[in-house]
N, C-alpha and C positions, 0 to 999 in steps of 0.2 A: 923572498919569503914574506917581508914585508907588506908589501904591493900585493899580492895574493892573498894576503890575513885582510888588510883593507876593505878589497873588492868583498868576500864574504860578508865584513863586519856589514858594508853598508847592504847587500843584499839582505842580511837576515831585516834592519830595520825597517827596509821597505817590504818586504813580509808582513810584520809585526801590524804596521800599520795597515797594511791592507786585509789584514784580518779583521784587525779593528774595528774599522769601515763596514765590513760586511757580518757583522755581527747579528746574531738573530735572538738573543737576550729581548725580552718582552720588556716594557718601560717598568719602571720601580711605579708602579699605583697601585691604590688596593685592589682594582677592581681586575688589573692583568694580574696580582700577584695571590689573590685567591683570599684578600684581607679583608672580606666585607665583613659589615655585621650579622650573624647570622641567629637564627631561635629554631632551638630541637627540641621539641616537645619530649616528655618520658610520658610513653604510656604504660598507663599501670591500672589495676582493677576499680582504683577510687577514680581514676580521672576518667577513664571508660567506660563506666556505669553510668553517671547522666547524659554522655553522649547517646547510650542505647537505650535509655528512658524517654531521651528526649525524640527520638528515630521513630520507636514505638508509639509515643503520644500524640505525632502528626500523621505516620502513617495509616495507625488503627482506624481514628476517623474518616479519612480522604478514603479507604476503602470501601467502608463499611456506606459510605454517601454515593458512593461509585454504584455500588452493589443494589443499592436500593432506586437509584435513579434510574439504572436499567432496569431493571426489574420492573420500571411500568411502565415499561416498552411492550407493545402490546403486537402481536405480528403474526402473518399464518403462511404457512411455504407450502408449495406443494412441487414436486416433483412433475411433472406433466413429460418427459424424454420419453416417456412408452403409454402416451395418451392411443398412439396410431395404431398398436399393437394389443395392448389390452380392456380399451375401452370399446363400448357396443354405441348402437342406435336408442338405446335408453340409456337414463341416468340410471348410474350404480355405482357404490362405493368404492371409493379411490382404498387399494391397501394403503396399513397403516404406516407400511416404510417408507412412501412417498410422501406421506403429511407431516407437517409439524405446526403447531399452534401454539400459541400463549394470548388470552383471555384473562379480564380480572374475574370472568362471570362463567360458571358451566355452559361447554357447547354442548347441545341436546341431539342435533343432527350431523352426522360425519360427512365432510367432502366429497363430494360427489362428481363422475365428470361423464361426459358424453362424447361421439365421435362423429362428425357429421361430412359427407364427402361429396363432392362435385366436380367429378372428371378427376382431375390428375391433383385439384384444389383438397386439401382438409382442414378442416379446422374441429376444434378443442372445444368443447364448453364446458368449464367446469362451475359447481354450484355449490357455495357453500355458506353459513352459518355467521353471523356476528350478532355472539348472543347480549351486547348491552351498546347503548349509544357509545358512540367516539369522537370526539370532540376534534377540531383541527389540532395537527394538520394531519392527512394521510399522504401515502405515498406507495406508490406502485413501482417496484425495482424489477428488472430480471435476474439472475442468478447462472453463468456459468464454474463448469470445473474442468479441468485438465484440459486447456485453454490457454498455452502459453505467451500471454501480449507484450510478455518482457523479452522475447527473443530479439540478439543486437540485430538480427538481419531485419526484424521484422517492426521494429520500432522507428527504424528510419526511412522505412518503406516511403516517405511518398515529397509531395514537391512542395515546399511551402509559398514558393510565389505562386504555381497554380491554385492554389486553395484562397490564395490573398485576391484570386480573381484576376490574374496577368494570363493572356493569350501565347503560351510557348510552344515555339515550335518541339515537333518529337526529340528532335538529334537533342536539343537544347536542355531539357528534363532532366534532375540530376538523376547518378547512374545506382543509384538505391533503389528506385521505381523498376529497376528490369528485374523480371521477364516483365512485367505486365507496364510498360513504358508505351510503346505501340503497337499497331494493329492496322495493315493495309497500309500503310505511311499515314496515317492518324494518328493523333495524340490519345491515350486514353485517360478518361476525366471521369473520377480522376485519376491519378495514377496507382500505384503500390499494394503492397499486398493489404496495407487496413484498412482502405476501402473495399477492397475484394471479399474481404472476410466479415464484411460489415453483418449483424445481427438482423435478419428482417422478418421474425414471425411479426404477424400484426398482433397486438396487444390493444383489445380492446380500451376507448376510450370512456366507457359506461358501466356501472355496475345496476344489471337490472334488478328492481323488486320484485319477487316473484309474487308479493301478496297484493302489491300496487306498484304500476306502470309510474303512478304520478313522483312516486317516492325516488324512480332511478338518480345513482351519484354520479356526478357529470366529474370526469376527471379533464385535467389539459396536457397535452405536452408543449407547454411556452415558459420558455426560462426555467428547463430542465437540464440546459449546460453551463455551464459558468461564465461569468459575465464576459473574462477575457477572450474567451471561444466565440464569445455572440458578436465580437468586435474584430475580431480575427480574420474570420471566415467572410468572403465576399463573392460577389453576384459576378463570374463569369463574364469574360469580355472575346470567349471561344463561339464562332458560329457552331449552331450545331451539325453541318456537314462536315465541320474539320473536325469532328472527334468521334470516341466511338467509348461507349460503356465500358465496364470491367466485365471480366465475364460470366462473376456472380451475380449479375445485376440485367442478364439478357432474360430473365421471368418477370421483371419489372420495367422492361425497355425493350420486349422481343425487334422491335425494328428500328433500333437503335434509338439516336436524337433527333427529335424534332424540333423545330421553334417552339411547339407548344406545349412537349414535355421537357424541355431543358430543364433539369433541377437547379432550382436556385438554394445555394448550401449555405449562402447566409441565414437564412431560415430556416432551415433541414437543421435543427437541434437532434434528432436522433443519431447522426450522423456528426454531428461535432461531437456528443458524448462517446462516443464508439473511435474517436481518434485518439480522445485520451486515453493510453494504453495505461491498464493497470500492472501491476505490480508482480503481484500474487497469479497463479492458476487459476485457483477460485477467488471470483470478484464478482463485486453488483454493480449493476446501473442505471442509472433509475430512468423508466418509462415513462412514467403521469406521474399527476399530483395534484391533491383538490388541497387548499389552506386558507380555505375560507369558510366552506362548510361544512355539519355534523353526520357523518355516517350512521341512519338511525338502527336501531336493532332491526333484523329480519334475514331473511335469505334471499342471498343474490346470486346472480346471473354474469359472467363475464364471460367470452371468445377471445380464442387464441388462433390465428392459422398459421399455422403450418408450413413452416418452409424453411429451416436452418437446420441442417444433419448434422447431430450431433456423434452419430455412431461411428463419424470416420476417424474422428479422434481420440473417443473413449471418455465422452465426456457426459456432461447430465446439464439440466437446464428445468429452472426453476421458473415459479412465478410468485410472486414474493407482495404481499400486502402488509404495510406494517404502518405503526407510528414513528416517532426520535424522542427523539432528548438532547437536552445542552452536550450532551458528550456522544450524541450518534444515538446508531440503532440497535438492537440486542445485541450485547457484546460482556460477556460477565469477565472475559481476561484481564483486563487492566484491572479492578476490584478486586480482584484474585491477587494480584500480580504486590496491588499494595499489602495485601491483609499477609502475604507470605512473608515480606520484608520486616513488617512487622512482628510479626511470629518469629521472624530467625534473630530480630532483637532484643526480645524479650527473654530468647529462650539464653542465648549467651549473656546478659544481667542477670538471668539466677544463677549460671555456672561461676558467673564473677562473684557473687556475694556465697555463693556455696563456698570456692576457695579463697574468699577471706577470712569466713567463720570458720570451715575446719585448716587449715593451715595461712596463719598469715604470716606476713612475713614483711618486714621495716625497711625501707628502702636505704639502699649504701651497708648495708649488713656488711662488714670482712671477713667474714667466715665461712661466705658461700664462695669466696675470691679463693686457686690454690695455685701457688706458683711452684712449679720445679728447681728442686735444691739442685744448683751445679756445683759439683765438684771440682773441688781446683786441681785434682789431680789427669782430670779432663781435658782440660783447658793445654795445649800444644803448647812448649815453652816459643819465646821470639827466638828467630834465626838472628845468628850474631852478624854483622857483613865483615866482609875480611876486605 
């Protein structure tokens, strides 16, 4: 009996101790033990009124500056998606759901457009009105809608050492480029769906005066994509027997590549801005831009041709003449966006001063405190142990 009380005695100690050992006890410090110093604000109506005074006081202005900087963004849109369908061989007035304008000056004559056709070729001219001079800069955007460039398949559409101007073989292209990767055992250059879907009515580079030729605004497309884009994109090291167009791009390359149409896309900014995939369904992107010279008052002259379907989509396509500003182009949301904030500040500091003057009430009151009286005859007597 002995000898076996023993062996237990020392079993339990080396338990004991190997408990011990593996003890998961967090160390005694303030910052394991939950002891830091800490500060809880009380909010209450007096300390939450200058906060929403003061919310109000930056917001009201930053809107109200918003609101008024756009506001002399000056810009004219026009619809043109059913230029091919309801315009004639004379000028005549564009309907009014297709237009939209902002002017500091009354326009006298409404948008006008024309339909002009050659063989299977159309193009657009439409003619409209800038009724007071415009100072730089200008800018000539297009305008798609229901136009999704944020699809994941379609955003990763294509190869970026191709674009970097690296000769890859087809098998080699990564496999986001398929379907549109090759063609006859030819690479196609470039690859993926965003260059296939690329945007290509021509958008005139000129806005004619109709009252004088000498007056026309010479617009450019150079350093119409972003600098990173202009450094990006590089000059093709692909013969052009070893590749083969997309196949939205056989009305602009019907017999493929030659040595002397090989696009060089370092240069092709229309086509670097058309890879930046936007965001949104409806998005702009800008075509020309004059920043040098004065748009004078008169009626002008611009060409559109015709060659992006937009009906397979459901979509619509703009042509967009505007000015900026330090915060963008006509865009009155964000100004809205502050003057609401500040409105829902304003409006809860009078709810707060409303209920301090009709009920106020002193903080630490014990009389809004109510504890429940327990009865000791509730209370279970203790079990005795026997």
């Amino acid at each position: 009996m002995v000898r076996l009380f023993s062996r237990s005695r020392k079993h339990t100690d080396s338990d004991e101790g190997s408990a011990v050992r593996k003890s998961r006890k967090p160390p005694n410090s303030a910052f394991r033990q939950q002891r830091l110093k800490a500060w809880q604000p009380i909010l209450s109506p007096q300390s939450v009124l200058p906060l929403l005074i003061v919310i109000a006081a930056i917001f009201a202005p930053i809107g109200i500056g918003l609101i008024i900087t756009v506001n002399n963004v000056e810009n004219l849109s026009i619809d043109y998606s059913q230029c091919h369908k309801l315009a004639s061989n004379d000028y005549k007035e564009i309907p009014s759901k297709y237009v939209k304008y902002h002017f500091k000056n009354k326009v006298e004559e409404k948008p006008q457009w024309r339909l002009e056709s050659s063989g299977d070729d159309q193009t657009c001219l439409l003619r409209f009105e800038i009724p007071h001079d415009i100072k730089k800069s200008v800018y000539v955007y297009y305008k798609l809608t229901n136009f999704y460039q944020n699809h994941r398949k379609y955003v990763s559409s294509f190869d970026i050492d191709q674009l970097k101007g690296h000769a890859i073989d087809p098998d080699n292209l990564v496999s986001d480029c398929k379907p549109l990767r090759e063609e006859d055992g030819k690479a196609v250059y470039p690859c993926g769906l965003i260059a296939n879907s690329l945007f290509n009515d021509t958008i005139s580079l000129s806005l004619n005066n109709t009252a004088n030729k000498e007056e026309s605004y010479q617009l450019t497309n150079k350093k119409i994509a972003w600098s990173t884009d202009r450094k990006r994109y590089k000059k093709t090291k692909y013969k052009a027997s070893d590749i083969v167009p997309p196949p939205n791009w056989r009305k602009r390359f019907p017999d493929g590549y030659t040595e002397e149409n090989l696009p060089d896309i370092s240069k092709w900014e229309e086509l670097q801005v058309w890879m930046r995939t936007a965001g949104l369904p409806k998005f702009y992107k800008l075509a020309a831009k004059n920043e040098n010279g004065t748009l004078k008052k008169g009626i002008y002259e611009t060409s559109i041709g015709l060659n992006y379907p937009v009906q397979i989509f459901g979509g619509s396509k703009s042509y967009i003449l505007t000015t900026n500003s330090i915060v963008g182009g006509r865009n009155m949301s964000l100004g809205i966006v502050y003057l609401i904030v500040a409105a829902v500040a304003i409006m809860f500091a009078v709810i707060f001063v409303i209920k301090l003057v009709v009920t106020p009430r002193k903080m630490g009151d014990h009389s809004f405190l109510h504890f429940a009286e327990q009865d000791d005859e509730t209370v279970p007597p203790a079990s005795s142990s026997t």
